[in-house]
N, C-alpha and C positions, 0 to 999 in steps of 0.2 A: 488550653484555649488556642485554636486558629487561630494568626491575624493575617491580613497582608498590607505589608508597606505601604505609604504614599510614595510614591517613586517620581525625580528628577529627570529620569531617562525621558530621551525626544524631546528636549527642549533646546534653544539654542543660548548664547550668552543674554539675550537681552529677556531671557525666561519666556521666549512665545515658543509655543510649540510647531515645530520644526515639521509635522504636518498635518498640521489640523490649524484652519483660520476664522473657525465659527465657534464661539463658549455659550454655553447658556445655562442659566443661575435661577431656584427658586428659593423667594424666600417664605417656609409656612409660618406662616405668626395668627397670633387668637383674635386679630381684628381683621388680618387681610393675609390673601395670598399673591401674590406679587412673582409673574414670570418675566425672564428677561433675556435676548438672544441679541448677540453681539460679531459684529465681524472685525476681526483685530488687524490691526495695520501697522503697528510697531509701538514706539516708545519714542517716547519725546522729552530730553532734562529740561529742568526747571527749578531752577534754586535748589539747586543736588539734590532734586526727586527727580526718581524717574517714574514719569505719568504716564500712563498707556494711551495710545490712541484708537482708537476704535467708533464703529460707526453703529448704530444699534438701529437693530431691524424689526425686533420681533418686542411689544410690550403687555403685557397683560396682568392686570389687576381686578381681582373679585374679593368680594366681601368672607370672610372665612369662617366657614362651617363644618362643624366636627371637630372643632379643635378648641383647647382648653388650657388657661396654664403652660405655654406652650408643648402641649405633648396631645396624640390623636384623641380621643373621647368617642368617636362615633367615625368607625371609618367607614361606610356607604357616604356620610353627609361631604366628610375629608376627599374622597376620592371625585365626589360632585365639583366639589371647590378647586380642586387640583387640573379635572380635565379640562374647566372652562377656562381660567388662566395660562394654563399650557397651551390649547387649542387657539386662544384669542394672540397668545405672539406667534404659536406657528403661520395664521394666517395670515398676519400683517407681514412676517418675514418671507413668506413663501417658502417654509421649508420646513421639515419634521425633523424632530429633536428624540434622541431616544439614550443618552447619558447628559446630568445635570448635575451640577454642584447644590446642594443642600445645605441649610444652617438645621443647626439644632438648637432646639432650647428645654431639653430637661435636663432638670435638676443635676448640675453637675458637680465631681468632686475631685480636689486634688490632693493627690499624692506624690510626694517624692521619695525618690528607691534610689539607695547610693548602688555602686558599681567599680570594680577596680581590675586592671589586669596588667599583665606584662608586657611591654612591645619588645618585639623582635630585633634583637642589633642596639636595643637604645635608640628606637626611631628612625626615621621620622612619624610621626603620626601620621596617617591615611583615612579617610572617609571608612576604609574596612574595619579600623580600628572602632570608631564611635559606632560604626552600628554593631561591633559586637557586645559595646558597651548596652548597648539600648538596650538587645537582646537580652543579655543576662540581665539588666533591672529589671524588664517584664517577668522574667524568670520568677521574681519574687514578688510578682501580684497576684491574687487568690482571694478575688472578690465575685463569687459566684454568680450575685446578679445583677453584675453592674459589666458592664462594655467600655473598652477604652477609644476614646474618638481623637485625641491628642495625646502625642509624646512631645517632647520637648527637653532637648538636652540644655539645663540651665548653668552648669558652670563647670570647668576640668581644673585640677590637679596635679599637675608635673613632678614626680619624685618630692611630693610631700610640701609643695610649697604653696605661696598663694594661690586662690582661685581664679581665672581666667573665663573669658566666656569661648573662646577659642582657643581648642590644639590643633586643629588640623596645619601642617607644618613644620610643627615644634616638636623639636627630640628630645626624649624620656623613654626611659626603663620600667616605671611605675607607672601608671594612668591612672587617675580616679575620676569620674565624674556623678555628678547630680543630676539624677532625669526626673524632671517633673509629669507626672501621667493625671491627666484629666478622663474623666469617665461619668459615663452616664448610666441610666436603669437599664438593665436589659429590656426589660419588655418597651418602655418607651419608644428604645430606638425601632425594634424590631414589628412595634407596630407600625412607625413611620417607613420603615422599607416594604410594608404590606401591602400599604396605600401606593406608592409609588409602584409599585410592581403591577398591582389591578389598572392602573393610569400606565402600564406598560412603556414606564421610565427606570429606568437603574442611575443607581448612585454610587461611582464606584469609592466615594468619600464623602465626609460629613465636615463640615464647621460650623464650630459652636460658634451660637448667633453673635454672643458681646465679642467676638474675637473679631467676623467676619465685621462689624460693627468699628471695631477697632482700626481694621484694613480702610474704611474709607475717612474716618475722622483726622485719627491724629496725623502729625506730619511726624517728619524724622527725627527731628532732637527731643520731642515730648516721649518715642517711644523710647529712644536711645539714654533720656536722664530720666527717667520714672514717672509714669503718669497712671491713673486708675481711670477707668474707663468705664460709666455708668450707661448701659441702653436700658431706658424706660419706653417699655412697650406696655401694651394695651393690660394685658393680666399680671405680669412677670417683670421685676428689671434686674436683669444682668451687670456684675459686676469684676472687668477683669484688672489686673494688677498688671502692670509691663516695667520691667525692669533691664535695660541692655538691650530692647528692642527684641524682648522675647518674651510670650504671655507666662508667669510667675504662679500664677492662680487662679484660680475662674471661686464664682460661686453665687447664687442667684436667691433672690427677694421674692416672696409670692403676692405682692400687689404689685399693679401699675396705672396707668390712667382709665382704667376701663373703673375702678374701681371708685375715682374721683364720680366720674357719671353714672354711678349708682345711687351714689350719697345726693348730688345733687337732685337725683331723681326724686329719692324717699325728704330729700329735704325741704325741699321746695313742692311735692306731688305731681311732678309733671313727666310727662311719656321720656324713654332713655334716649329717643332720637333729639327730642330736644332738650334735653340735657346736656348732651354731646355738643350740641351746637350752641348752647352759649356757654360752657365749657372753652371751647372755639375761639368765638367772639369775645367773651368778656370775661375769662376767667384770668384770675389772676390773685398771689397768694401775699401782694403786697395793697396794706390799705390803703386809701387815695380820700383826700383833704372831704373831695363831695360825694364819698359813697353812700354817704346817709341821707344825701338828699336826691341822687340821683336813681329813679324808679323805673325797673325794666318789665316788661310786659310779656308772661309767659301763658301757655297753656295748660286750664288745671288738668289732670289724668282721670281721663273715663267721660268726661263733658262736654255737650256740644251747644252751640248757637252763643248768643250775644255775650251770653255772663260766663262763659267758659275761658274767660283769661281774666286773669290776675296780676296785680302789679306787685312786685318785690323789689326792696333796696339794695343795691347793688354792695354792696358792704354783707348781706346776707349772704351772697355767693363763695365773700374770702372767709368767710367765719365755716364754712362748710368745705373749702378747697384746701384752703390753709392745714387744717390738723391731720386730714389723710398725709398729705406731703410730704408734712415733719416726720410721719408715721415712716412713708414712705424710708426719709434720708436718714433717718434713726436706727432703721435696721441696715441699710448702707454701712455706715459708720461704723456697726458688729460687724458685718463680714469685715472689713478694713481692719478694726482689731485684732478681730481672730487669725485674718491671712496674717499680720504682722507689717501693717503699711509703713509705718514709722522705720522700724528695723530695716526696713528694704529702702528706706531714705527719700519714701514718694512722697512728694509736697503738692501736688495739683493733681486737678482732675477734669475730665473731659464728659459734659452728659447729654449725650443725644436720647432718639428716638422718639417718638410719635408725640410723648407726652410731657417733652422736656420744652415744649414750647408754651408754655404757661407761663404768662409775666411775671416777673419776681421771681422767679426758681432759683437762677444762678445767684442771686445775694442771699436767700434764703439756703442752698447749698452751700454757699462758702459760709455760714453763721455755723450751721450743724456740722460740716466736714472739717471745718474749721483747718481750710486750706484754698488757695485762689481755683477760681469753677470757670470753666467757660463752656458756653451751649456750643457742642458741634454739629454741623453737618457735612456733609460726606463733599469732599476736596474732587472740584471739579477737572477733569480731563476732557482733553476732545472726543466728542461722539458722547457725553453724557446729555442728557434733555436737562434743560434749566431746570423742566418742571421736579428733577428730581433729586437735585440740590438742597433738598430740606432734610431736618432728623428723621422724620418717620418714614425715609427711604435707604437711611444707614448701613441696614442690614446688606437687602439687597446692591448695594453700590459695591459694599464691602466684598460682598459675595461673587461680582464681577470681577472685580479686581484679583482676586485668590485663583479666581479662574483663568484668567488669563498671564498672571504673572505669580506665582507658588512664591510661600515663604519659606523660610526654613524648619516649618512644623513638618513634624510626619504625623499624616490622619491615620487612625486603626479602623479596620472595620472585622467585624465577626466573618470567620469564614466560610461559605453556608456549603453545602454540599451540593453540589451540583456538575452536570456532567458537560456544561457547558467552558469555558474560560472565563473568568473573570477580566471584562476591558481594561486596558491599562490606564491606568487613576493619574495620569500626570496631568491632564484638564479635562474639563468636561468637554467632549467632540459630538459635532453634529454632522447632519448632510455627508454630503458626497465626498467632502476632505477628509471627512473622521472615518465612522464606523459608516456601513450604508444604512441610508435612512427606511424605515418602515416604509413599505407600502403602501400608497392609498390616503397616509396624512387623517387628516379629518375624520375623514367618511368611517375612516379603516378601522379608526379607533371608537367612535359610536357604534359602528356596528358589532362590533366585539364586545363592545357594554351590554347592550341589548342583548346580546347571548348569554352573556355572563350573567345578567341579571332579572332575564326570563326564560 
C-alpha cells in the first residue's frame, strides 16, 4: 500500500506556512456542507494558547445532498452540494480555491502496531528516528479495505523503561514505540475524493471529523489530562479519546440528531421540517413542573386549511426526545468501554455538534457517562464570525484551525497513480500565494460541469 506523509516542511515556528497565507477548509456532514476561506495573519497567546489570527473571506453553507451516515450515497447529488458551497465562499472571497482540508466521517477504526529499533551511538533520538518507527508499524498493517487517514505516535520506550509520550532528544540504544493508526473503508474515502475531484478540488489530507471537532473545542489542559470528545451530528456521532494531548482512539455511533427528528415527525405526524424546528425551539430531554399543561401548536402531515394543526403537550416531546438520547449516550458509553476509557484515566468529557444543543443533554450525559460533561463550542480566535461560535460549526472551525496551524498527527492518504505530483499536504493553499488558481473561477467551473454532465 502507497501512502504519503503529512508533512511539517514550509512551515515556520509559529506553524503558518511560510508561503501560502490563504487556507480553506470543507466540512461534508449529512445535514450541511459548509466551505470556509481564511487569510491567516499570525498567532496570538492567550492563556498559553496559541490562537490563530485570521480574517475570513470566503463562507459558504448549503443544505447537504448525497450524503448519508457521513459517507457519499449519491455523488452527482454530493458534487451539486459541494460546488455551490465552494463557489458561494469563492465569490464572497474573490478568489478560486483548488487544495482544501477535508473532515471525514466513516466509520473509523483503531489500531495500535508496536515497533522497535536500534539507534545509532545510543542517541540522541531524531525526528528520523520515529518516522522510521512509524514506518515499520505500517509495515504491519494489512487491512485490505480499509485506508489509513491517521498515524499517531502514542508513547516511546527508552532501553526498556517507562513509557514517555516524547523521545525526540533523549539518548537510547533501544527504541520502542506505540503507533496508534486510525482508518477508514476504502471505498468511503475514495468515493469522497471522487466527488471532490468532478468539483475539481484535491485534498492533499483528510481529518477525521470528531478530531478536527476536537481542534476547535477543547482547550489545553482538557487534551493534555484526558478528555473524550463527543460530536453529535445530524446522522452519526463521533467519539474521540485524547490522552497527552494526542487522539488515543476514534470510533463512531450511527445515530445523531437527524434521528431525534424523525421520531418526533412519526410521533407527533407532522412534516420533518417542522419537526426540526421545534426540535429547535423546544426540545429538551429534561421534564419541566408545566409540561403537562403547556400545549404547543403544530402542523398535522399531509393537511391543509383551518383544522390542519393540532395541539400537543409539551411533555410529549421529552417523552419522544428523551429515549433516542439515552439510546444515543448508551452506545457512547460502549465505545468508551471497549476503547478502555477508565484505563486511560479519562474522567470528563466534551459534546459538541449540531445536536448537543438540546436542553438537558449535559446532566442527562454526565447521568449515563457517569463523568462531569460540558457542552462545547469551538474557542473563539480573531477573524472567526460570532455567528460561528456554536457546536454545529465545530467541525468546520476545527478544520480551520489544522489548516492553518498542523498538529502533531501525520494524515495518510492512498497513493493514486498519476502522472501529475501530488501538492505538498502541509496546508490547504489557495490563490496566487499557494498553487495558481484555476482559470476563470466560477464560470470556469459550471462550464466544465455542463460538459461533464452533457
Amino acid at each position: 500500500m502507497g501512502v504519503s506523509l503529512y508533512s511539517h516542511a514550509g512551515h515556520d515556528r509559529a506553524g503558518v506556512s511560510a508561503t501560502a497565507r490563504t487556507v480553506a477548509a470543507l466540512d461534508v456532514g449529512s445535514s450541511k456542507i459548509c466551505c470556509i476561506i481564511a487569510e491567516v495573519r499570525g498567532f496570538r497567546r492567550k492563556r498559553g494558547d496559541s490562537l490563530p489570527v485570521a480574517r475570513i473571506t470566503g463562507l459558504g453553507v448549503q443544505a447537504a445532498q448525497g450524503v448519508s451516515g457521513g459517507v457519499v450515497v449519491d455523488a452527482d447529488a454530493a458534487e451539486k452540494a459541494v460546488r455551490l458551497a465552494v463557489d458561494a465562499a469563492e465569490r464572497m472571497a474573490g478568489t478560486t480555491i483548488e487544495s482544501i482540508l477535508v473532515n471525514l466521517s466513516a466509520r473509523p477504526e483503531c489500531t495500535s502496531l508496536p515497533a522497535e529499533m536500534d539507534v545509532p551511538g545510543g542517541g540522541p533520538v531524531r525526528r528520523k528516528h520515529v518516522d522510521q518507527l512509524v514506518s515499520q508499524a505500517l509495515s504491519h498493517f494489512h487491512l485490505p479495505k480499509r485506508e489509513i487517514v491517521h498515524v499517531v505516535p502514542s508513547g516511546f520506550s527508552l532501553d526498556g523503561g517507562p513509557w514517555t509520550p516524547v523521545a525526540e532528544g533523549l539518548h537510547a540504544d533501544r527504541l520502542k514505540a506505540r503507533v496508534n493508526v486510525i482508518s477508514v473503508p476504502r471505498g468511503s474515502l475514495r468515493n469522497l475524493q471522487m466527488v471532490l475531484s468532478r468539483c475539481m478540488l484535491e485534498a492533499p489530507s483528510f481529518v477525521l471529523a470528531v478530531h478536527a471537532a476536537a481542534r476547535a473545542v477543547l482547550v489545553d489542559d482538557e487534551s493534555a489530562l484526558g478528555a473524550v470528545v463527543v460530536d453529535m451530528g445530524a446522522e452519526t456521532t463521533g467519539v474521540g479519546l485524547y490522552v497527552g494531548g494526542r487522539l488515543e482512539a476514534a470510533a463512531q455511533v450511527p445515530l445523531g440528531g437527524m434521528f431525534v427528528t424523525r421520531d418526533l415527525a412519526l410521533g407527533l405526524g407532522i412534516p420533518l421540517q417542522e419537526a426540526e424546528r421545534i426540535k429547535t425551539l423546544h426540545g429538551s430531554v429534561l421534564p419541566g413542573i408545566d409540561d403537562d399543561g403547556e400545549m404547543l401548536e403544530v402542523p398535522m402531515l399531509g393537511e391543509e386549511g383551518a383544522g390542519a394543526v393540532q395541539q400537543v403537550p409539551r411533555s410529549l416531546l421529552g417523552g419522544i426526545i428523551r429515549p433516542r438520547m439515552e439510546e444515543i449516550l448508551e452506545l457512547v458509553r460502549e465505545q468508551l468501554d471497549a476503547a478502555g476509557a477508565k484505563k486511560l484515566g479519562i474522567a470528563r468529557a466534551v459534546i459538541t455538534g449540531g445536536a448537543s444543543q438540546i436542553v438537558g443533554l449535559r446532566e442527562l450525559a454526565e447521568r449515563i457517562l457517569e463523568m462531569p460533561v460540558r457542552i462545547g463550542k469551538p474557542r473563539p480566535f480573531a477573524g472567526l464570525p460570532q455567528e460561528m461560535e456554536t457546536p454545529a460549526f465545530s467541525v468546520v472551525a476545527g478544520l480551520l484551525r489544522s489548516a492553518i496551524q498542523p498538529d502533531g498527527h501525520r494524515f495518510l492518504l492512498p497513493a493514486e497513480e498519476s502522472e501529475s505530483p501530488r501538492p505538498e499536504p502541509a496546508a490547504a493553499l489557495t490563490g496566487t500565494e499557494g498553487k495558481a488558481a484555476r482559470p476563470g473561477g466560477y464560470f470556469s467551473r459550471m462550464r466544465a460541469w455542463l460538459a461533464e454532465s452533457f
